[in-house]
NUKE-787948 format. One record per residue (C-alpha): residue number from 1; x, y, z. Coordinates in steps of 0.2 Angstrom, whole numbers. Each point is the difference from the previous one (the first is absolute). Example, Ala and Ser with C-alpha at 12.3 -4.5 7.8 and 13.67 -1.06 7.14 Angstrom:
+-----+-------+-------+-------+
! pos !  east ! north !    up !
+-----+-------+-------+-------+
!   1 !    62 !   -22 !    39 !
!   2 !     6 !    17 !    -3 !
+-----+-------+-------+-------+
This chain:
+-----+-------+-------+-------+
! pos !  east ! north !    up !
+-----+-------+-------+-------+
!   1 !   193 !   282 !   289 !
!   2 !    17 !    -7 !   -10 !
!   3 !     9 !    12 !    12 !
!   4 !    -8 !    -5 !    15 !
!   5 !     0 !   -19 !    -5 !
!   6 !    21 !     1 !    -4 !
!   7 !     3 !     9 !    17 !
!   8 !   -10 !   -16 !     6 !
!   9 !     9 !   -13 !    -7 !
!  10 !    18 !     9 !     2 !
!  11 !    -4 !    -1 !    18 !
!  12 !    -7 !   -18 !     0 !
!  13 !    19 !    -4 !    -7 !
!  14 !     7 !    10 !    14 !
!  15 !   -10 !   -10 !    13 !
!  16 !     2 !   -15 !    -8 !
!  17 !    19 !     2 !    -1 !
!  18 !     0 !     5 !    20 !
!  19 !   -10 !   -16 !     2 !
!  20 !    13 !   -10 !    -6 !
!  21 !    13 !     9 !     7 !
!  22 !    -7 !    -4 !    17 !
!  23 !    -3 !   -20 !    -4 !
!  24 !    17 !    -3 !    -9 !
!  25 !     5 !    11 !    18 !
!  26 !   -10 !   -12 !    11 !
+-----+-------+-------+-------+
């Protein structure tokens, strides 16, 4: 479960980096 939760929240930071990203972009 901490594994899968980890993986979970390094690619919450991934999206959430694209995110802004795309708004800074925008």
């Amino acid at each position: 479960n901490n594994v899968e939760k980890r993986s979970a929240l390094e690619n919450l930071d991934l999206i959430l980096l694209c995110l802004d990203e795309i708004v800074d972009g925008g």
